[in-house]
Structure formats: structure tokens, C-alpha cells
N, C-alpha and C positions, 0 to 999 in steps of 0.2 A: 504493500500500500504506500510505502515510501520511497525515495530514492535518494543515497548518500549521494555528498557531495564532498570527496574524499580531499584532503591538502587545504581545506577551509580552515583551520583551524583558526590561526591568526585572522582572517575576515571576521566572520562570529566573534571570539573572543573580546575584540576591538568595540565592540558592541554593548556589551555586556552592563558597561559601567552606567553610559545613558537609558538603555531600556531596562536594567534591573539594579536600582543602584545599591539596592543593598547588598549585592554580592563583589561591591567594589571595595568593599572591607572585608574578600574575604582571605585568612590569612596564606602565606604564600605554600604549602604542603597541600592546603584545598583547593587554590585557584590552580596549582597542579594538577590536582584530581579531578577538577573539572575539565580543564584543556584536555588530559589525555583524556578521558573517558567521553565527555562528551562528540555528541556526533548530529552537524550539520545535514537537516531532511527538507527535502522539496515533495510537497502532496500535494495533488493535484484536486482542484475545486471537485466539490462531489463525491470525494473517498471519504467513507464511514469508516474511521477512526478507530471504534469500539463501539458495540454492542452490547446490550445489558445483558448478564452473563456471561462473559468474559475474562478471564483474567487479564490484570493489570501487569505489564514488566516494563511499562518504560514512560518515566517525568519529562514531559516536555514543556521547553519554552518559549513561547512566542516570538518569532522575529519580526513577521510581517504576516500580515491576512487574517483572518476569520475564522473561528470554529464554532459552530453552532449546539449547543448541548441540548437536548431534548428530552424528554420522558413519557412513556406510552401505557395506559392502564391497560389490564386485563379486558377492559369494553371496548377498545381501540380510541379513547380518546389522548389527544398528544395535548404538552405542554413545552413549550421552549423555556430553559430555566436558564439560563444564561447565555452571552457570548464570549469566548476567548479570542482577544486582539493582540493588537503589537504591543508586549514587553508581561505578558500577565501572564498565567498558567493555569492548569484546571483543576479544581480543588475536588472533583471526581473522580480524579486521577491518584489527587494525591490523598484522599481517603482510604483509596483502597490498594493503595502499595503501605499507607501503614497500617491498615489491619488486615492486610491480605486476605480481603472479601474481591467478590467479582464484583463487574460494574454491575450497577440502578439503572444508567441511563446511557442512552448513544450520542455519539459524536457525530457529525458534517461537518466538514469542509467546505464553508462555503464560497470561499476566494481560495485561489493559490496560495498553501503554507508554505512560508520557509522557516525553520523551527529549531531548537535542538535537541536532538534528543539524548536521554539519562538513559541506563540501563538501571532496571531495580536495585544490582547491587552495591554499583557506586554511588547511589540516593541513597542508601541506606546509610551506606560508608560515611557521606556528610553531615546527612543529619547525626550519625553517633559524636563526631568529631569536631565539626564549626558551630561554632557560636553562630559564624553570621548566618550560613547557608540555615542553621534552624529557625533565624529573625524573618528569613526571606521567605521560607516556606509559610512558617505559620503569621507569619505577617499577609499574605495572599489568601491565606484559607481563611483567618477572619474576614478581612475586608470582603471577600465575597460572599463569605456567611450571612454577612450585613444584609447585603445585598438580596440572598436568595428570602431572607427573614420577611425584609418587605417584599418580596412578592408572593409568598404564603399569606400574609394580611392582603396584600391586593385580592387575588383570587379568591379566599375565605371569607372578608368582608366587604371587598369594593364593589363597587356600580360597575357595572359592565357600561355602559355607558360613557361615565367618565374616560373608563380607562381605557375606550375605544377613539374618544377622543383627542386624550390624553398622546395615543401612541399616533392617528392620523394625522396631526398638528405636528408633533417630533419628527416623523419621520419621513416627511414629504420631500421631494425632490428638487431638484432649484425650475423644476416648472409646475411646482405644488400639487405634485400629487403623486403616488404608489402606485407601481406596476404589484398587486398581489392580489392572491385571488381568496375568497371569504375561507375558505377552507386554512388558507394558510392564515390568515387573521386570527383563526379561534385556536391555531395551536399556539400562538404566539400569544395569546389571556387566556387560552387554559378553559376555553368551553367551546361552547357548540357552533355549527357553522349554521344553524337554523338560526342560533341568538342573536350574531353577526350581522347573515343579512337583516331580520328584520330592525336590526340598530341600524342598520346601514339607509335601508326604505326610509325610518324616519327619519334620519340626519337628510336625507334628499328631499325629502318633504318640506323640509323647514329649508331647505336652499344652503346647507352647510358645505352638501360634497353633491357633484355629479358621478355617477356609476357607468362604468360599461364594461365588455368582455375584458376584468382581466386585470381591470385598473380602475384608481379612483381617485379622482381630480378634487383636489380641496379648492371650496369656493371661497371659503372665510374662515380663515385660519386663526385670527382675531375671537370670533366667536367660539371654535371649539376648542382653544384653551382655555378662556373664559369658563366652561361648562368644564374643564377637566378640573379646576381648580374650586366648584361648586363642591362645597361638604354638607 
């Protein structure tokens, strides 16, 4: 699913300081262990990562692009629970290389990765050993715990509504509007693609958004942040 890019080492490394800077302290026997062990991957948009049920062998780091994390119930309903971008990592990743469980959830690829990758056992090897590489780690599995925290309160208590709004207004294009289709809206808040459209129907009703195959043009974008900011 990957492909080295082998004599990278000094490119990546170079990197390192800017997109993760807490492992710019790390001391010189670990930033060793990193260089050798670590290993420079290009993934191609579209390769599924990991699968729930899975085992976990390998910490990757973000260089450049997008990975989409998702989770699929037993009714086949999907949620998107995060994304990993340039300079972050995946804190589903790194759950389950420390408790060596399989994954919860799958991974996408949704841009071109260029990444790097850990083997489980030089991860291990750091975390027993750096200070910093352990700041760096569980300094990203908070911060994104934060993150996944509020959107378990989104889902469980929010307006779907809102936070249809909420995400049409954010994520509109510099010609304001989203090529995406209702189906992907509701994995993306974690409910149905019946709820969607008919949020969707009203929001056109009231002249917020125009709809057609595929794609949805924000009319007043003013207006449906306003509404997402309604408690």
C-alpha cells in the first residue's frame, strides 16, 4: 500500500523540526533512532490505510496530505472522526500499538501521503527511552482526544442543523460551494443521508444553499453561520 523512498533520509529528517517540533528536542541516541529507523512512504490518494480489525505495526507521521479516519457501525452507518494532515499523526494508530489491540476504525487516503513511517518496534524503543519522543506522542493523543471529545457532544447533543450549517459555511470552496454528495454529508455528522437531505430541502427553501447532482452552492454564507452559532 506504500512505497519507500529509499536515500530520503536527510530530506524528511530536515523537516522534522518545523512540522513536529517537539521532537526537535529530541536527544541525540533518539534522533539517531529515528533517522535510522525511520522510513520515508508515498501513498497514493485512495489506499485504505487500515481496516478495523487489523493489527497495528507501524507510527506514522505526517508530511504532506490527508488521511481520513472513519468508523462504520454494525447497521452500516459511517462517521468520519477525524483528519490527519501535515505535521500530526493518528492517535488510532497510536492506541493500538500501545495496547496492542487491533484497529476500531479505517483509514483513507484522501490526497497523496508523503509520510514517515515507524516500525512498532523502534516506537516502542522511544517511547521507553525519550522524554521528548513521549511529550510528542502523548502530546498529539491529547490534543486530538480534545478534539474527538467535542464531537461525541456534537453528535450526542447537537442540532443536526446547526452543525450542517456549521460545516457548509466552513467548508465551501472559493466559488462557495461543495462538490459532495448527501450520503457523504451524513458520514461526515454521523447520521443519516435521509436527515441531510431533508436539512438540505429546507436550507433551499429558505434561499441558504442551491442543490444539484453532486454539489451544493452556498447562497449566504453570512446567514448559515449565523444559524450555526444559534444555541
Amino acid at each position: 500500500m506504500t512505497n519507500e523512498r529509499a536515500g530520503e533520509r536527510t530530506d524528511w529528517a530536515a523537516l522534522i523540526p518545523a512540522l513536529f517540533p517537539t521532537l526537535a528536542r529530541l536527544e541525540p541516541d533518539s534522533a539517531a533512532c529515528l533517522g535510522n529507523a525511520g522510513r520515508r512512504v508515498n501513498v497514493p490518494r485512495g489506499t485504505v490505510l487500515f481496516r478495523a480489525g487489523d493489527r497495528c505495526h507501524t507510527f506514522m507521521m505526517v508530511l504532506d496530505g490527508a488521511v481520513r479516519v472513519q468508523m462504520a457501525s454494525e447497521t452500516g452507518r459511517e462517521i468520519v472522526l477525524y483528519r490527519v494532515s501535515r505535521g500530526e499523526t493518528c492517535i488510532v494508530t497510536t492506541a493500538c500499538l500501545l495496547t496492542d489491540n487491533p484497529y476500531s476504525a479505517e483509514a483513507v487516503a484522501e490526497t497523496d501521503i508523503d509520510a514517515v513511517a515507524l516500525a512498532a518496534g523502534p516506537f516502542h524503543d522511544l517511547v521507553a527511552r525519550s522524554a521528548a519522543f513521549r511529550d510528542f506522542v502523548f502530546a498529539s493523543f491529547g490534543n486530538r482526544l480534545t478534539g474527538m471529545m467535542m464531537l461525541i457532544e456534537e453528535v450526542a447533543f447537537g442540532r443536526v442543523d446547526l452543525r450542517l450549517a456549521r460545516f457548509l459555511a466552513d467548508r465551501r470552496d472559493g466559488a462557495d460551494g461543495l462538490d459532495i454528495t448527501h450520503q457523504a454529508l451524513a458520514v461526515e455528522l454521523g447520521t443519516a443521508r435521509e436527515v441531510v437531505s431533508r436539512q438540505l430541502k429546507e436550507f433551499e427553501r429558505r434561499g441558504l444553499v442551491a442543490l444539484s447532482r453532486g454539489r451544493i452552492q452556498v447562497l449566504d454564507p453570512a446567514a448559515l453561520m449565523a444559524l450555526a452559532e444559534d444555541r
